[in-house]
C-alpha positions as CSV (number, residue, x, y, z in Angstrom):
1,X,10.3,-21.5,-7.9
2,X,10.8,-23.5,-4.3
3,X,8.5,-26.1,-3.6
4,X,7.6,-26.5,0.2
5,X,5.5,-29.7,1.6
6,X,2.3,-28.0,2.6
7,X,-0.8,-30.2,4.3
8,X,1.0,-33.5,2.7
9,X,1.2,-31.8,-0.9
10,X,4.3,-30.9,-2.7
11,X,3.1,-26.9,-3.4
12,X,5.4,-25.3,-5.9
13,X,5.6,-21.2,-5.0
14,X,7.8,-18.1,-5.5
15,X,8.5,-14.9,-3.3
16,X,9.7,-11.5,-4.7
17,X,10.3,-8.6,-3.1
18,X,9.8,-7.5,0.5
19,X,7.4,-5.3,2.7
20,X,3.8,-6.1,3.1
21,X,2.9,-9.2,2.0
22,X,0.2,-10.3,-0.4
23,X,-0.4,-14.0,-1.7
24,X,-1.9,-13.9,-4.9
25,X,-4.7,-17.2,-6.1
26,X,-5.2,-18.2,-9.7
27,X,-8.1,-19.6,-10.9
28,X,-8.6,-23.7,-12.0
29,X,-6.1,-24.7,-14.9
30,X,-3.9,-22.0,-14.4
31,X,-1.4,-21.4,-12.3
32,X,1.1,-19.0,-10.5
33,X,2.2,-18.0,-14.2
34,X,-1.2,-15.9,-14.0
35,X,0.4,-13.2,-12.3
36,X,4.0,-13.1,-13.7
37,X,3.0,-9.3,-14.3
38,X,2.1,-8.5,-10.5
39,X,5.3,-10.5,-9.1
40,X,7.5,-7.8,-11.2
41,X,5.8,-4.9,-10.8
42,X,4.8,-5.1,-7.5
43,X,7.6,-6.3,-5.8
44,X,9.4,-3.4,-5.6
45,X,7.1,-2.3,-3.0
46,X,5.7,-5.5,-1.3
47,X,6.4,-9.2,-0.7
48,X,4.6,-11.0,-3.5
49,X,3.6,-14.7,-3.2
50,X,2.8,-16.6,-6.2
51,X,2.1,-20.1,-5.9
52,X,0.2,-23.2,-7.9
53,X,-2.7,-24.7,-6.3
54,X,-2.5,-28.4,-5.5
55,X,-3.0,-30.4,-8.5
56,X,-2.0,-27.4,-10.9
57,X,1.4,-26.5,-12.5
58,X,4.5,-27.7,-10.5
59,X,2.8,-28.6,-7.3
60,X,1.7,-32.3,-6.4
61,X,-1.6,-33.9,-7.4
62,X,-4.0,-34.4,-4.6
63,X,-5.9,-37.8,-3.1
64,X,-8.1,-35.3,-1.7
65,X,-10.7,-33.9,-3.9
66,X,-9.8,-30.1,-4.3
67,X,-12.6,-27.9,-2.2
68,X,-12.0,-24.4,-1.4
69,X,-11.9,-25.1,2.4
70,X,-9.4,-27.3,1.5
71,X,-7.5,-24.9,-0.9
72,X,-7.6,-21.9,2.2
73,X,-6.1,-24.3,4.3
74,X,-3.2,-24.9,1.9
75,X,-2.6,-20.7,1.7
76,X,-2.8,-21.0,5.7
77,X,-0.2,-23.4,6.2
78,X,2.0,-21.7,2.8
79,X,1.9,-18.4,5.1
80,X,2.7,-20.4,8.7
81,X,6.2,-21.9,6.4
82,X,6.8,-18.8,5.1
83,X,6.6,-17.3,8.3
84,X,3.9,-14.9,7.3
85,X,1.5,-13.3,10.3
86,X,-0.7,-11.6,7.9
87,X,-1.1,-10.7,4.2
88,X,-3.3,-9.1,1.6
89,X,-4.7,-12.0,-0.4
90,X,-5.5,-11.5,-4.5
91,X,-8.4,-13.8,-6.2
92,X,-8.5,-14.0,-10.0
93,X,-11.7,-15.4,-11.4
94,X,-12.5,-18.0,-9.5
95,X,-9.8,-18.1,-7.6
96,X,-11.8,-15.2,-5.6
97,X,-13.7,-17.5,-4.2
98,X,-11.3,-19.0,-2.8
99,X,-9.8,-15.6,-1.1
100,X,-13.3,-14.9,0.1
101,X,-13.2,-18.8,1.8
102,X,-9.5,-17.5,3.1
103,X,-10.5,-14.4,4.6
104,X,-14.2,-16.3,6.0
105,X,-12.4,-19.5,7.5
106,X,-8.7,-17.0,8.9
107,X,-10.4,-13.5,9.1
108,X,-6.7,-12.9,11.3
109,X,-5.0,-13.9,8.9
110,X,-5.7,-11.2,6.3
111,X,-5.4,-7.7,6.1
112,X,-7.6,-7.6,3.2
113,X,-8.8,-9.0,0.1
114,X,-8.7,-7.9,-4.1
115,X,-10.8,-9.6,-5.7
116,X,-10.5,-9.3,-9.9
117,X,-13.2,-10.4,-11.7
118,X,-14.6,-12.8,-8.7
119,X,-17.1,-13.9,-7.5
120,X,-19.1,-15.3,-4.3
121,X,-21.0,-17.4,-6.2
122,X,-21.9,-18.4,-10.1
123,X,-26.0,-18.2,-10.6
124,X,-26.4,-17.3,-14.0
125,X,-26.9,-19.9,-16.7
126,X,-24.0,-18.8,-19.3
127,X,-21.2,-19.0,-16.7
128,X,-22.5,-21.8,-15.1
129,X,-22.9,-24.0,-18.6
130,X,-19.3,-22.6,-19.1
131,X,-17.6,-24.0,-16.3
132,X,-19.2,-27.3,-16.0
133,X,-18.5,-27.8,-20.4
134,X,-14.3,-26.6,-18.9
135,X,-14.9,-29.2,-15.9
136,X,-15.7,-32.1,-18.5
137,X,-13.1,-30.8,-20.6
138,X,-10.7,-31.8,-17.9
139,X,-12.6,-34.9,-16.2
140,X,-12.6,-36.7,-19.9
141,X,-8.3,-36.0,-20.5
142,X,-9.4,-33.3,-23.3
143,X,-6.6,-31.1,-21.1
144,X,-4.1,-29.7,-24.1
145,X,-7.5,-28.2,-26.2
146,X,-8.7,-27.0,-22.8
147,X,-5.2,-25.6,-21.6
148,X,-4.8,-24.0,-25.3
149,X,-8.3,-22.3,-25.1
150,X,-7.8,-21.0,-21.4
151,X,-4.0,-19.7,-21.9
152,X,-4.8,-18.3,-25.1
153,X,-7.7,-16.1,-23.7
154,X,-5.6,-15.1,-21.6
155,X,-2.6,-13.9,-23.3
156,X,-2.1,-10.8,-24.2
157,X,1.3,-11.8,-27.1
158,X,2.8,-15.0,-27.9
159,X,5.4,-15.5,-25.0
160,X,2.7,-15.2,-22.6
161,X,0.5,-17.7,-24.2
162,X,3.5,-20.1,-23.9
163,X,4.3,-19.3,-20.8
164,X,1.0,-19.9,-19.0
165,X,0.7,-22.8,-21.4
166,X,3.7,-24.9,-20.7
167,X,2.7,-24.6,-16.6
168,X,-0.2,-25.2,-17.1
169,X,-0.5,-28.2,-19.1
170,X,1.6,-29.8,-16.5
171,X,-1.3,-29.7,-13.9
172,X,-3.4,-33.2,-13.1
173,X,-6.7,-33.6,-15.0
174,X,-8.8,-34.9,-12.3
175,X,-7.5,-32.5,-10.5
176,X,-8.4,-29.6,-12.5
177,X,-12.1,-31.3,-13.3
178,X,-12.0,-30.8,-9.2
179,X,-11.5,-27.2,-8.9
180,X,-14.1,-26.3,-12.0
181,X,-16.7,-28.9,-10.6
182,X,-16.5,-27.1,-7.1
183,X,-16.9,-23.4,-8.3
184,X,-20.6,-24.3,-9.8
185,X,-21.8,-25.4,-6.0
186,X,-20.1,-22.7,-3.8
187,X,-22.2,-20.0,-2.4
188,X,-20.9,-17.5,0.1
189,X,-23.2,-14.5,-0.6
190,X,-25.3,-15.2,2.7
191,X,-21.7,-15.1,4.7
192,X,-20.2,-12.0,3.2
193,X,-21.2,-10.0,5.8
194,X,-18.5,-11.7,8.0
195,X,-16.2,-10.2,6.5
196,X,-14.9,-6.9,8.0
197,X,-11.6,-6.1,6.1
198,X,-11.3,-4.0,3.3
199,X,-12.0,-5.8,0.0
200,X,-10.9,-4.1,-3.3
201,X,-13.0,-5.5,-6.4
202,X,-11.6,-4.8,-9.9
203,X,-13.8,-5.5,-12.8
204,X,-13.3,-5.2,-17.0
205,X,-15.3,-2.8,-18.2
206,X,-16.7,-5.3,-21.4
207,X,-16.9,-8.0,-18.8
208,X,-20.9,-7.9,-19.0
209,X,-21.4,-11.3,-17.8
210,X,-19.3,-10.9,-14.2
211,X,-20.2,-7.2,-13.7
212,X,-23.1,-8.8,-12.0
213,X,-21.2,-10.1,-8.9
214,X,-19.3,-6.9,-8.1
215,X,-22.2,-5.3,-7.7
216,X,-23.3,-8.5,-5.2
217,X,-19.9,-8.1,-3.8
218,X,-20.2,-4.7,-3.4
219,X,-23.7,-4.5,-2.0
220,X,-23.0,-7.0,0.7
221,X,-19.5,-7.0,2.1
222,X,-19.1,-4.3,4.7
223,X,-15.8,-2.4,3.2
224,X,-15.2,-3.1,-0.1
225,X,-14.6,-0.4,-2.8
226,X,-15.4,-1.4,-6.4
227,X,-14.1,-0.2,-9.7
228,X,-14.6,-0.8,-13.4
229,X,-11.3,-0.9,-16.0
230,X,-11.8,0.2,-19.5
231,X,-10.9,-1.7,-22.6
232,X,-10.6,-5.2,-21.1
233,X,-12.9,-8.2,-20.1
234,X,-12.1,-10.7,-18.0
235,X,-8.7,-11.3,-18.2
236,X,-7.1,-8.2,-15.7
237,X,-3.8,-9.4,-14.5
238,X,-2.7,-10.1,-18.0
239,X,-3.9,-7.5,-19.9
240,X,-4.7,-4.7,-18.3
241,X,-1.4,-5.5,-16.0
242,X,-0.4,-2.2,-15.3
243,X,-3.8,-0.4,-14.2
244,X,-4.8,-3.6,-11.9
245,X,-1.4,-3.0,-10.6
246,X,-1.7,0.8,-9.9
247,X,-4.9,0.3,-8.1
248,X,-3.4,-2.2,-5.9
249,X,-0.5,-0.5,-5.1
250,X,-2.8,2.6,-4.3
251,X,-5.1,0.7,-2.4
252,X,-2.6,-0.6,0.1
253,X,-0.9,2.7,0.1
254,X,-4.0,4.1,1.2
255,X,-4.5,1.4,3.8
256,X,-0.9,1.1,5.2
257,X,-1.4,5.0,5.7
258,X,-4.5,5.4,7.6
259,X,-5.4,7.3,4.4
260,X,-9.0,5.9,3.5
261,X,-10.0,8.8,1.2
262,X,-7.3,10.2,0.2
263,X,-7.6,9.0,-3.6
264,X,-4.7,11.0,-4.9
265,X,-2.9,7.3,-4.3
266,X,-4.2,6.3,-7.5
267,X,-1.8,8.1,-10.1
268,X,-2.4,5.6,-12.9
269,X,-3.8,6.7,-16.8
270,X,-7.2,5.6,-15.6
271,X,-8.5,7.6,-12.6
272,X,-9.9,5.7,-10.0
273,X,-13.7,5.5,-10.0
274,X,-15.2,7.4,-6.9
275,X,-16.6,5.9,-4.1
276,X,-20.6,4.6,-3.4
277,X,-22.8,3.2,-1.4
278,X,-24.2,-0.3,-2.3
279,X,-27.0,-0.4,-4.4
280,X,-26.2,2.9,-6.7
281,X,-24.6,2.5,-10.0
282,X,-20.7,2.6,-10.2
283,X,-18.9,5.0,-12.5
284,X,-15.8,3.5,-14.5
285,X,-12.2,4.0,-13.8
């Protein structure tokens, strides 16, 4: 992977493929690695941009605490070097947030959003006791237990695991204590409304804890389409890599073709969930 000098941090990155563009955002501890399985499959159809946030993986630690604000200005400038006008940007986890802050901040900038297993904001007590044990995990140097639990859970075999593992374990503690610490205080449900591009939200089926904020999602950004995947939790780009990946590709099919409703696009093993208004409950995929 390159590495270009993006708002005074050295940002490690990768780009496969060509066509549309989308940027992909992992979530804190992580990196790029995240989506190994979206930069092969999908770049035979699009241009896919990987990269690792400041302070994770190859790229540069940051002097400046890590914010989301500050985090959508680093995939701004990445586009502006990469010449990029517009793109389709992909949130894991928390890295949703961020895509949300993105397409909020540079709604011009974005096509639209996928958002897998995300959130606009974390206002139950399990998930928030979770992130704030990880953020202490990282702020007191407890990184390798903390990178072994997170790259573990999100594995789906052995070379994965030590793939994600060995970039991750690279990334800067305090830095990492920075992006957890920040997820637990950011709210954008009151903004979401703002937002008038196409959002698709992709959640695990057994993810009982985050179904929750798809249906927020859902409910209050304008055009979003939501869908459930069976036999997985959390962890979508990893291991349920190839049905996130054929509702993507259909979903930007669909969108590149002026071909809204036309959900014949989706020709994976798990048929997409039809479409409904806010508020009623979702069928799975």
């Amino acid at each position: 992977m390159p590495f270009a000098n993006i708002n005074g941090v050295r940002i490690h990155y990768h780009v496969k493929g060509s066509g549309v563009p989308v940027i992909f955002v992992h979530p804190p501890l992580l990196t790029g690695r995240s989506f190994t399985y979206q930069q092969v499959q999908l770049s035979f159809d699009y241009k896919v941009i990987i990269f690792d946030i400041r302070g994770h993986g190859e790229s540069g630690p940051s002097k400046t605490p890590i914010t989301y604000p500050l985090i959508a200005e680093d995939i701004k400038q990445l586009l502006d070097y990469l010449n990029v006008d517009q793109a389709y940007i992909c949130g894991y986890s928390t890295g949703g947030s961020i895509a949300l802050e993105a397409m909020l901040t540079y709604p011009d900038r974005f096509r639209g959003g996928i958002l897998v297993s995300a959130m606009s904001e974390i206002s139950d007590a399990v998930n928030r006791s979770r992130i704030w044990l990880a953020s202490q995990l990282a702020k007191f140097k407890t990184s390798k237990l903390l990178t072994a639990a997170i790259c573990w859970g999100n594995a789906d075999m052995p070379q994965t695991y030590k793939n994600l593992y060995t970039s991750s374990i690279k990334g800067n503690s305090l830095n990492v204590h920075q992006y957890y610490r920040y997820c637990n205080f950011y709210n954008c449900t009151d903004r979401l409304h703002e937002i008038k591009s196409p959002v698709l939200l992709l959640y695990g089926e057994k993810d009982r804890s985050f179904s929750k904020y798809g249906h927020i999602l859902h409910k209050y950004l304008p055009n979003s389409s939501l869908y459930f995947i069976r036999g997985v939790k959390h962890q979508i780009p990893t291991k349920k890599a190839d049905a996130m990946n054929e509702y993507i590709h259909g979903w930007i099919s669909r969108l590149e073709n002026g071909k809204e409703d036309d959900d014949r696009l989706f020709h994976h093993p798990f048929p997409a969930a039809e479409k409904t208004d806010p508020g009623e409950e979702l069928p799975h995929s």
